[in-house]
ZADOPA-820848 format. One record per atom (N, C-alpha, C): residue in three letters; x, y, z. Coordinates in steps of 0.05 Angstrom, whole numbers, padded with zeros to 5 digits, always signed. Layout:
BEGIN
AlaXYZ/...
//
This chain:
BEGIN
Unk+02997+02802-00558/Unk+02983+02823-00573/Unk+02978+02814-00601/Unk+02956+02815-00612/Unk+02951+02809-00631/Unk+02949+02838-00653/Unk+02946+02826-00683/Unk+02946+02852-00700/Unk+02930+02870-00712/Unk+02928+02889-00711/Unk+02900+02901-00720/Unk+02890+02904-00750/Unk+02864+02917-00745/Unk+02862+02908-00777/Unk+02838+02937-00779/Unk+02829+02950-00798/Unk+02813+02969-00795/Unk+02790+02961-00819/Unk+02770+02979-00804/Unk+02744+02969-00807/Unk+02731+02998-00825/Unk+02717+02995-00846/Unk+02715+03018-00865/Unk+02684+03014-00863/Unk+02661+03039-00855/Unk+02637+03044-00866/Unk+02633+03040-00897/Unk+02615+03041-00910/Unk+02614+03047-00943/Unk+02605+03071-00950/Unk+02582+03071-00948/Unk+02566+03093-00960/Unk+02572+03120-00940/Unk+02584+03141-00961/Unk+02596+03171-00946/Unk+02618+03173-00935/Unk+02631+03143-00937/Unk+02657+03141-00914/Unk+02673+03134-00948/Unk+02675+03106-00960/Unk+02685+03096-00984/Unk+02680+03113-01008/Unk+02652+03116-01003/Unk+02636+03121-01037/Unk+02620+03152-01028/Unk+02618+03169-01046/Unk+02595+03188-01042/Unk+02575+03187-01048/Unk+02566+03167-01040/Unk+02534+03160-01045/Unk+02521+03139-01029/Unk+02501+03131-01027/Unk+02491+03099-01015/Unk+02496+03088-01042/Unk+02511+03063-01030/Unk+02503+03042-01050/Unk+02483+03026-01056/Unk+02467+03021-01032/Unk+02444+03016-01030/Unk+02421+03032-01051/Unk+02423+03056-01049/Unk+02408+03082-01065/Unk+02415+03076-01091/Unk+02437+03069-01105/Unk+02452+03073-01141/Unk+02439+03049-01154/Unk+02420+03024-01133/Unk+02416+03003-01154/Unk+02380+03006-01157/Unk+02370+03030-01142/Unk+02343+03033-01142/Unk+02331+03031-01174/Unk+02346+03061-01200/Unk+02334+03053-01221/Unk+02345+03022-01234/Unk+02353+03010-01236/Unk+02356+02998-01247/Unk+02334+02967-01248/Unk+02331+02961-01213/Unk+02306+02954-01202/Unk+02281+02972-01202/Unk+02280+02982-01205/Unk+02244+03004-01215/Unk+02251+02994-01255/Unk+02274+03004-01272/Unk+02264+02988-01296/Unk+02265+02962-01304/Unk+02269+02946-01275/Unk+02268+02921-01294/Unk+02240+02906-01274/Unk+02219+02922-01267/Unk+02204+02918-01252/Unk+02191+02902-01226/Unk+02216+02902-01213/Unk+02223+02885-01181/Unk+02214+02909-01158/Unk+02195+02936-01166/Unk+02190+02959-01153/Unk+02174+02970-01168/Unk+02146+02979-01147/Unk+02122+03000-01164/Unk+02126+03030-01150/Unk+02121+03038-01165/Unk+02112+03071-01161/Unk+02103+03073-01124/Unk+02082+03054-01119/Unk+02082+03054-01098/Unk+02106+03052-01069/Unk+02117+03023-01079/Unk+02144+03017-01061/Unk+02161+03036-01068/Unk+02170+03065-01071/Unk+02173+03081-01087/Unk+02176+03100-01060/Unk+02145+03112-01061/Unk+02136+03129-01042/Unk+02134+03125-01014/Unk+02124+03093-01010/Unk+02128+03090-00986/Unk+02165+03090-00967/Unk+02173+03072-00989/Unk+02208+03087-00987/Unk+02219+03103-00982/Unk+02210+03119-00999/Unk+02217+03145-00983/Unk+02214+03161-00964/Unk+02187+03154-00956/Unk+02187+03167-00933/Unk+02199+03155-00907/Unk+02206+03125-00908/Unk+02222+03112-00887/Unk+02253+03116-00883/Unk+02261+03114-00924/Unk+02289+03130-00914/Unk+02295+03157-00903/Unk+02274+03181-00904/Unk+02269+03201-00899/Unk+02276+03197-00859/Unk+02257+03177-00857/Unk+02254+03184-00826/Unk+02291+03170-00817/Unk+02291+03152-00828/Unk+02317+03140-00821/Unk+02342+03164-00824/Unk+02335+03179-00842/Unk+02362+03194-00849/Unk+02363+03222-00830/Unk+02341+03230-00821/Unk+02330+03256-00800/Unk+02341+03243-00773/Unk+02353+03222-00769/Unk+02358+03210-00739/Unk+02343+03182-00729/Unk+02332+03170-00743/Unk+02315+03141-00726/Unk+02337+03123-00737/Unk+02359+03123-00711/Unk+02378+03108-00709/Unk+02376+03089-00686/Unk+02358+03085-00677/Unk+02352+03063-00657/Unk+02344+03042-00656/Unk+02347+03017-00643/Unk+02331+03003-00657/Unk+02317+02988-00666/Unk+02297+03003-00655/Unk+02257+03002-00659/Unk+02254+03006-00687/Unk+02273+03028-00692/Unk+02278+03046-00719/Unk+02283+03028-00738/Unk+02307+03016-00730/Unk+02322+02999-00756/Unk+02316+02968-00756/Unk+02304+02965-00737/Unk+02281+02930-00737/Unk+02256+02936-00756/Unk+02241+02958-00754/Unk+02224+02967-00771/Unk+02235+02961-00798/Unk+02252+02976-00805/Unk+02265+02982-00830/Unk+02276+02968-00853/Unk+02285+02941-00825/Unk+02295+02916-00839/Unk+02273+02901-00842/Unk+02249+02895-00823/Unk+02232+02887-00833/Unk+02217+02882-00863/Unk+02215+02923-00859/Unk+02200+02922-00886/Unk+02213+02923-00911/Unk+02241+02924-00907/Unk+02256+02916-00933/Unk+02259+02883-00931/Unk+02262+02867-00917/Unk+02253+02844-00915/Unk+02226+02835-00938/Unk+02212+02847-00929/Unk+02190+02834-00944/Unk+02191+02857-00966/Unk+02189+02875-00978/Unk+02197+02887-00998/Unk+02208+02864-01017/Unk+02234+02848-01015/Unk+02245+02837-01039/Unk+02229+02804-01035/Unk+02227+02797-01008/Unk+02201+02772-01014/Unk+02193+02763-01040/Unk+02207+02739-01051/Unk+02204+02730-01080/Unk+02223+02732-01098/Unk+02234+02755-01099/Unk+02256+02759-01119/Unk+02276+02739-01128/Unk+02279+02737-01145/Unk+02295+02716-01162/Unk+02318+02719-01162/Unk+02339+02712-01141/Unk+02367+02710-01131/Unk+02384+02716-01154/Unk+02376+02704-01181/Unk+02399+02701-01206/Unk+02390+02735-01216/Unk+02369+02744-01220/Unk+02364+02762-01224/Unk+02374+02791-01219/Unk+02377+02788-01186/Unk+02377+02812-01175/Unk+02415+02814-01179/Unk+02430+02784-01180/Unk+02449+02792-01187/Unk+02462+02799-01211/Unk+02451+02796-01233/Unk+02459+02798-01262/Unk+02458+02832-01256/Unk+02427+02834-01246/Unk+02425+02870-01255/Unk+02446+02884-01239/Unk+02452+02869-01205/Unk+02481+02884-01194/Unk+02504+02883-01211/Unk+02512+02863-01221/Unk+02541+02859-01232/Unk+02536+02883-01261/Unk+02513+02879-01269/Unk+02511+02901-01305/Unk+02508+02929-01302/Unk+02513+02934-01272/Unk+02501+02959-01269/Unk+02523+02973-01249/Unk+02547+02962-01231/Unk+02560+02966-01215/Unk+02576+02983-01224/Unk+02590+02986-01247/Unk+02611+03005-01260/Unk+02598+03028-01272/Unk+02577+03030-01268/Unk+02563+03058-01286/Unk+02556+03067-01262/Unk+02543+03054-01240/Unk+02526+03068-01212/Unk+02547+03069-01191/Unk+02566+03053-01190/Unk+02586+03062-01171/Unk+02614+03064-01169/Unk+02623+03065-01194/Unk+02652+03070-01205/Unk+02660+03088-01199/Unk+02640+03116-01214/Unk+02647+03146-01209/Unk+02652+03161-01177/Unk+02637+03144-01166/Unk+02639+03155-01138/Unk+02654+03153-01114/Unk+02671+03133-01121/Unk+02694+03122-01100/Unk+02714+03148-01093/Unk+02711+03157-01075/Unk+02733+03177-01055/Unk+02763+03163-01065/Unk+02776+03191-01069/Unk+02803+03185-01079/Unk+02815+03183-01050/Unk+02808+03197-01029/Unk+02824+03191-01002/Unk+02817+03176-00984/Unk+02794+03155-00992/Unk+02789+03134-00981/Unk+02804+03110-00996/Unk+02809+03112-01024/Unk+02821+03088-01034/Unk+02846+03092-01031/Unk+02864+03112-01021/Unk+02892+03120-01020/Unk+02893+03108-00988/Unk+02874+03104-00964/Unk+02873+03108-00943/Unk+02881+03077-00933/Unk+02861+03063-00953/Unk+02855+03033-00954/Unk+02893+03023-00956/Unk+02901+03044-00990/Unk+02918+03024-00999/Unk+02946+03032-00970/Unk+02941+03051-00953/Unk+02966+03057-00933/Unk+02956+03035-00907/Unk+02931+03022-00906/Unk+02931+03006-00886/Unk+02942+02979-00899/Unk+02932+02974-00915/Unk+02944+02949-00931/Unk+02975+02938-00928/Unk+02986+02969-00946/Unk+03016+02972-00938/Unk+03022+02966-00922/Unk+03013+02974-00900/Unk+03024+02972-00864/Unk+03024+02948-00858/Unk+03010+02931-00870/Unk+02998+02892-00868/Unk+02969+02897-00849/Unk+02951+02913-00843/Unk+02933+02909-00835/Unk+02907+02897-00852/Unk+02898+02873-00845/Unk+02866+02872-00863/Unk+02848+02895-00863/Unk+02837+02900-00890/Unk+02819+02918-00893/Unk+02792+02905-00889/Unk+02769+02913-00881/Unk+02738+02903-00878/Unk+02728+02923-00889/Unk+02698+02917-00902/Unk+02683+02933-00903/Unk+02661+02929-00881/Unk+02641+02943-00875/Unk+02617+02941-00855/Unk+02609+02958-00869/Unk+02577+02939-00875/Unk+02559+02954-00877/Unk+02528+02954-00885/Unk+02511+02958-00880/Unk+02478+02958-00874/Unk+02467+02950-00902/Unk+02483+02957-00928/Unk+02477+02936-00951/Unk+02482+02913-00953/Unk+02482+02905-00978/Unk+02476+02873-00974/Unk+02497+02862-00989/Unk+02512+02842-00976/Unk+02537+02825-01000/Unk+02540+02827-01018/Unk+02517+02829-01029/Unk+02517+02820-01062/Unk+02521+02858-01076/Unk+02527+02874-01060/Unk+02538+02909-01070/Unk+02562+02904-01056/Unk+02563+02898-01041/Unk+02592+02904-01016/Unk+02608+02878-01027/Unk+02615+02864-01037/Unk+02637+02850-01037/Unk+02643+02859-01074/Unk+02622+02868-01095/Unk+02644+02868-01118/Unk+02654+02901-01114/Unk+02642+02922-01097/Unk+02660+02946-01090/Unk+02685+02932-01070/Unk+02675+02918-01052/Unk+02708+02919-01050/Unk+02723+02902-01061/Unk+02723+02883-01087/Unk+02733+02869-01104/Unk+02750+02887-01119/Unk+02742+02908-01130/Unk+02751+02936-01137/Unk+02773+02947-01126/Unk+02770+02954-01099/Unk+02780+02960-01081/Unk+02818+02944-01073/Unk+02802+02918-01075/Unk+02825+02902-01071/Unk+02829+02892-01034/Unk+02793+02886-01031/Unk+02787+02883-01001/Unk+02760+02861-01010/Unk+02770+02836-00995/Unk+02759+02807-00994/Unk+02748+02802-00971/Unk+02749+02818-00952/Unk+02730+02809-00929/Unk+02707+02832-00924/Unk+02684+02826-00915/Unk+02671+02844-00914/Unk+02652+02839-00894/Unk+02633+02855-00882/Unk+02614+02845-00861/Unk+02586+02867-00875/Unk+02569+02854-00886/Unk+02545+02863-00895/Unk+02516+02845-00887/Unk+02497+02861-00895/Unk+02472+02845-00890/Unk+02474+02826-00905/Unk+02450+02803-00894/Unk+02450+02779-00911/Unk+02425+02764-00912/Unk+02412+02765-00940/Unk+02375+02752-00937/Unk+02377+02727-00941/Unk+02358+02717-00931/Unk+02353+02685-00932/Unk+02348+02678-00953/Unk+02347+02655-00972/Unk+02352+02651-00995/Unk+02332+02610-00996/Unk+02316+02611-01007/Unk+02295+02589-01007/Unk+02295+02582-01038/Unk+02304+02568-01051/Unk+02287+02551-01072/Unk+02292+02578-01100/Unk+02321+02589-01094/Unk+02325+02608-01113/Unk+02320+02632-01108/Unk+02310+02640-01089/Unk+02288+02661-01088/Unk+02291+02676-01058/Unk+02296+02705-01054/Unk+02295+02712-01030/Unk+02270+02709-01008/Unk+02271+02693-00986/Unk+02251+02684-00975/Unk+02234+02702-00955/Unk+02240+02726-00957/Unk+02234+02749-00939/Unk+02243+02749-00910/Unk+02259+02733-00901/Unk+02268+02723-00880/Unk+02302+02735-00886/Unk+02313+02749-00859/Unk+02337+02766-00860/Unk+02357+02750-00836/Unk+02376+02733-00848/Unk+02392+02725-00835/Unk+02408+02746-00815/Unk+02423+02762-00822/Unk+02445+02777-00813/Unk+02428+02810-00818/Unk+02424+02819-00806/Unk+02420+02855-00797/Unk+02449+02877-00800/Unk+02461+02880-00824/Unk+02489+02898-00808/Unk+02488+02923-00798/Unk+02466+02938-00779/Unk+02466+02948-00772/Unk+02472+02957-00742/Unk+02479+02980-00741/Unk+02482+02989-00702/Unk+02504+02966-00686/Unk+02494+02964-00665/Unk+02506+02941-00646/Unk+02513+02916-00665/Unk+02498+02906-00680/Unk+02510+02888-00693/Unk+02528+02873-00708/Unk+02537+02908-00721/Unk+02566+02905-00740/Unk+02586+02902-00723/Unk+02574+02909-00689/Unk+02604+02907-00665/Unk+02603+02869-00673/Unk+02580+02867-00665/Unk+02579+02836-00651/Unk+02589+02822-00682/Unk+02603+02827-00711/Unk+02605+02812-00726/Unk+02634+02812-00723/Unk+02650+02838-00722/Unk+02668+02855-00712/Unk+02684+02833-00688/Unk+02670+02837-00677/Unk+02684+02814-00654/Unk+02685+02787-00657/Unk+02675+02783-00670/Unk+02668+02751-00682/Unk+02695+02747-00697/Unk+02699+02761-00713/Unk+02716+02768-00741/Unk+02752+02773-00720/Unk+02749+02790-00712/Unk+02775+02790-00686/Unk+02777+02766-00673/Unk+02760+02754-00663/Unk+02764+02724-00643/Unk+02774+02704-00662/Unk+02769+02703-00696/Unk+02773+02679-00714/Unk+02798+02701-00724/Unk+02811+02707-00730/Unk+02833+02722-00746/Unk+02854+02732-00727/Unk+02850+02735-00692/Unk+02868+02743-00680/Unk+02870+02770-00679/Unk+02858+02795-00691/Unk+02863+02815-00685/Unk+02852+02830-00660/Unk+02868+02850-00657/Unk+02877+02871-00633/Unk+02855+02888-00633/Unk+02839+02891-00627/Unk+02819+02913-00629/Unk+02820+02936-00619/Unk+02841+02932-00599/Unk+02856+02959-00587/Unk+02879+02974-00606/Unk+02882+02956-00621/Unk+02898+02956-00641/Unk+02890+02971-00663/Unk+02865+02974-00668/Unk+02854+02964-00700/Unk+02831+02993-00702/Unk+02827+03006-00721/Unk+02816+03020-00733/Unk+02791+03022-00749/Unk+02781+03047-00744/Unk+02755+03046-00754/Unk+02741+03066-00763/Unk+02728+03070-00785/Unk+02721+03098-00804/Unk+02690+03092-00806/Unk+02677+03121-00803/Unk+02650+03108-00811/Unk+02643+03148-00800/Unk+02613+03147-00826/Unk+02604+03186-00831/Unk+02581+03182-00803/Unk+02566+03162-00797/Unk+02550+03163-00785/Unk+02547+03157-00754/Unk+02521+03173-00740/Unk+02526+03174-00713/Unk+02518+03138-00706/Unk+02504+03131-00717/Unk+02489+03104-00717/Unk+02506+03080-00720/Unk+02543+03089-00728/Unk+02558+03072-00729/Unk+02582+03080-00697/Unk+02562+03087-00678/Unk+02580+03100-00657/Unk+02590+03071-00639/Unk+02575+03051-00637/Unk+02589+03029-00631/Unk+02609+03014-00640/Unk+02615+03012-00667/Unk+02632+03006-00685/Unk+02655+03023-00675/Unk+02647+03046-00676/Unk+02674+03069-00672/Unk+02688+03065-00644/Unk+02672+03053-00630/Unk+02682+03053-00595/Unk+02686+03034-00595/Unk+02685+03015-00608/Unk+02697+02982-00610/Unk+02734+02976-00605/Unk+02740+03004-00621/Unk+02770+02996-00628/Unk+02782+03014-00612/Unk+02807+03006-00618/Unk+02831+03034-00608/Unk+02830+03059-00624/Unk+02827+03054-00643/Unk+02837+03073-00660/Unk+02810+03095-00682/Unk+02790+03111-00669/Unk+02760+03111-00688/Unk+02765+03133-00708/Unk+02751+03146-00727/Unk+02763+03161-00740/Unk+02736+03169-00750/Unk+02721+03196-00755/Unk+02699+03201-00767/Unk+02708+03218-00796/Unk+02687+03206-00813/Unk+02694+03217-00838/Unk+02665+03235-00853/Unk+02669+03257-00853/Unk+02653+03267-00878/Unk+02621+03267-00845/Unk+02627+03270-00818/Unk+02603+03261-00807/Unk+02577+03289-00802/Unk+02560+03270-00796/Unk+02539+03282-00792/Unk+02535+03296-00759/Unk+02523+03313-00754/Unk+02520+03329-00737/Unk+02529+03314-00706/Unk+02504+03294-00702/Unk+02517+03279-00679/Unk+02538+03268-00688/Unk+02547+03256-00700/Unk+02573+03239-00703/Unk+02597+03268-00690/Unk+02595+03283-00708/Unk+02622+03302-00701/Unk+02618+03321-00675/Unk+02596+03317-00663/Unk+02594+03332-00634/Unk+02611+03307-00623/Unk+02603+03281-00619/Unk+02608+03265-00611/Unk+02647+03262-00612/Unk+02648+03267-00634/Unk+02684+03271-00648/Unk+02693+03283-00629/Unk+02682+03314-00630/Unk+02697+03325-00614/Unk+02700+03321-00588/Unk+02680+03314-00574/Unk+02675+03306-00540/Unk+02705+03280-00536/Unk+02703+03272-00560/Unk+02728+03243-00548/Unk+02748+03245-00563/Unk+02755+03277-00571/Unk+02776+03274-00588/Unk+02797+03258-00608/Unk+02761+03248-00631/Unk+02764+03230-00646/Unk+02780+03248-00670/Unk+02792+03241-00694/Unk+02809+03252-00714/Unk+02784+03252-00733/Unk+02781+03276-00752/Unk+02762+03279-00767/Unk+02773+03283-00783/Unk+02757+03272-00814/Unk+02772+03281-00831/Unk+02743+03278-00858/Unk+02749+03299-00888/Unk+02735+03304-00896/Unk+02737+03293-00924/Unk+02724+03280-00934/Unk+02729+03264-00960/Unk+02719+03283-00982/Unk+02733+03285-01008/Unk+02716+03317-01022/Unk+02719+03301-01056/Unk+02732+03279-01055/Unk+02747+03285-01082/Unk+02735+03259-01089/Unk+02710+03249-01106/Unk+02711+03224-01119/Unk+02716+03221-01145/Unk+02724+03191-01149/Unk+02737+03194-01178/Unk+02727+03163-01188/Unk+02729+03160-01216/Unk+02720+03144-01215/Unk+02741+03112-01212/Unk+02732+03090-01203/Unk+02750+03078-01181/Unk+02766+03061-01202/Unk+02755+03059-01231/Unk+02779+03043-01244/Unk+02801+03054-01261/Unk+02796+03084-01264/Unk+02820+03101-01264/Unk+02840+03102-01250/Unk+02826+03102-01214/Unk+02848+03105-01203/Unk+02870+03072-01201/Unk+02857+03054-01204/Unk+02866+03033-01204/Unk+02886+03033-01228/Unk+02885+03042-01240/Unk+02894+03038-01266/Unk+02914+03052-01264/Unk+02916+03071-01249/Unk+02933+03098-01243/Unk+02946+03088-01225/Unk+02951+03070-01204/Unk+02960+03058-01177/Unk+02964+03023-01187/Unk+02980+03012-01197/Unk+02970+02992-01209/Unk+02983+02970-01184/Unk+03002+02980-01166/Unk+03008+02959-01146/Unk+02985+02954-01127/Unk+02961+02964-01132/Unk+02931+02962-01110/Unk+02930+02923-01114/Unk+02926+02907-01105/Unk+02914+02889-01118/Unk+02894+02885-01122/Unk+02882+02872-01137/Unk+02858+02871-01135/Unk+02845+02840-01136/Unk+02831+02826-01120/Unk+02824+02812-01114/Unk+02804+02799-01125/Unk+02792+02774-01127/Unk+02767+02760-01144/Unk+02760+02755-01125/Unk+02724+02766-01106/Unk+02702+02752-01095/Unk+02673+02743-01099/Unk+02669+02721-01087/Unk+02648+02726-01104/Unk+02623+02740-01100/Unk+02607+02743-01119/Unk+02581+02761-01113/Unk+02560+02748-01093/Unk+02557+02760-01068/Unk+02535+02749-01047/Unk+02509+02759-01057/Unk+02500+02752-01035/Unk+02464+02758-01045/Unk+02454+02765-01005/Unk+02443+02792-01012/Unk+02433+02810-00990/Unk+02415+02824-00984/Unk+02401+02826-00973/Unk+02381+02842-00962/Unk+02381+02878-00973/Unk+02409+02885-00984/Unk+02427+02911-00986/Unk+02403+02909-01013/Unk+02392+02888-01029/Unk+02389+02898-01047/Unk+02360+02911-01053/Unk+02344+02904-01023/Unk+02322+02914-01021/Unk+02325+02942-01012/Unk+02345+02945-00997/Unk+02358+02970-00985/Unk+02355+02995-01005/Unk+02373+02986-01032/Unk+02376+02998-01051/Unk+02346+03009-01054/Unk+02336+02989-01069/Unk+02305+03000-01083/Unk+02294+03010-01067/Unk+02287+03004-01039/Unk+02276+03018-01020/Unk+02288+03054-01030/Unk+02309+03060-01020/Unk+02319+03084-01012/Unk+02321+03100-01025/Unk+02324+03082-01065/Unk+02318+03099-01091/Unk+02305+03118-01088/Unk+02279+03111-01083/Unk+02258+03126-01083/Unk+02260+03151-01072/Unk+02276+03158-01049/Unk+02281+03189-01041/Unk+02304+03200-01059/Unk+02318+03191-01076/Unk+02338+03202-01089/Unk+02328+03216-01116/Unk+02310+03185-01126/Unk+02302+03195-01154/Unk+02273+03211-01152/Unk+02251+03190-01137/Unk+02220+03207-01147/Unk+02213+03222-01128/Unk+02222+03227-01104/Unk+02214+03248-01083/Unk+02238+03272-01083/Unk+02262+03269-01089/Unk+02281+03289-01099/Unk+02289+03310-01077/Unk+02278+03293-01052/Unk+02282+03302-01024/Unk+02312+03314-01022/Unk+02332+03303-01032/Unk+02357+03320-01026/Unk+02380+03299-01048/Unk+02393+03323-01058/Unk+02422+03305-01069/Unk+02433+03290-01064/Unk+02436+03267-01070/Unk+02459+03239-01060/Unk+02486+03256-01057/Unk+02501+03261-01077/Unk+02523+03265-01073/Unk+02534+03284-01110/
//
């Protein structure tokens, strides 16, 4: 028997917000996004967020965030992540997700993150965190420059198939091992392990909860995440380095329903 290790969603599960969504202005002012890529955005995260969890849905999606960042200047897009990460996603970290993390830790289980953004957001939140492994999207990278070409997808079925990859090289128990995530679209992920857990979920997700008498639970309280560190000082905290992902077209993409269509509250 090998040991388990649990597997954390980000966005609505970790953080109250997309992370993907918090780096939109920052790319609209430093002009890597028009008014246009804007509107069309929105209406895709729109359809994505109403249920097009399938995936016709999310091949589309990645596509056109694929070519969305096409060109972008790798050094670029990370300066504005790293100058911008403690103002856009400090405040939002769930106090009972980072209390949740530090009781699996305790126990000796590895923490993961999974998730449909891109390395280069997901590894300095969980640097924060005091969580070094992570499974996120990942863009192809040519001559400095994102090549519009998408190595790694972390979406749906996929995050299983990285999931098991990640158990076969590290030895863990999957029967063993645990798994949190708000969305119905992460229902493979959840059925992967022994142990699934829905947090904070959305309609199908918690029909689904109840049908398999999954443990639900409701995240209410974010704070911002270097207080609590500061406040918890045995967390460790870890140095990784900053990847570069597809998450970051994600972001600007999804801005656009947060900030200029005002379709509904992040968080």
């Amino acid at each position: 028997m090998g040991r388990g290790a649990a597997f954390f969603d980000l966005d609505k599960t970790v953080i109250a917000k997309s992370s993907a969504l918090a780096f939109g202005r920052p790319f609209y002012r430093d002009g890597l996004i028009t008014r246009r890529d804007v509107v069309k955005s929105a209406y895709a995260q729109l359809m994505f967020r109403l249920g097009g969890t399938d995936e016709q849905t999310m091949a589309r999606t990645r596509d056109y965030l694929a070519t969305l960042c096409k060109g972008w200047q790798v050094e670029q897009v990370r300066q504005i992540v790293a100058e911008t990460l403690h103002e856009l996603i400090n405040p939002y970290v769930y106090a009972e997700a980072a209390a949740l993390i530090e009781e699996h830790q305790a126990a000796g289980r590895d923490v993961v993150l999974v998730s449909a953004s891109g390395e280069e957001m997901v590894r300095p939140i969980g640097e924060l965190l005091g969580v070094t492994d992570v499974i996120a999207t990942r863009m192809a990278v040519q001559d400095g420059r994102y090549s519009g070409e998408v190595e790694f997808y972390a979406a749906g079925p996929s995050k299983v198939d990285a999931v098991g990859e990640l158990a076969t090289e590290r030895g863990y128990d999957l029967a063993e091992s645990y798994a949190y995530s708000d969305s119905y679209s992460d229902r493979p992920l959840l059925e992967c392990v022994g142990h699934p857990t829905v947090v904070n979920p959305d309609r199908q997700l918690r029909r689904l909860a109840t049908e398999n008498s999954w443990p639900v639970l409701e995240f209410r309280h974010p704070i911002p995440l270097g207080r609590r560190l500061r406040e918890r000082p045995g967390v460790p905290v870890a140095a990784a380095a900053l990847g570069v992902g597809v998450g970051v077209a994600i972001g600007i993409a999804w801005y656009g329903r947060h900030r200029r269509t005002r379709i509904a509250p992040v968080a």
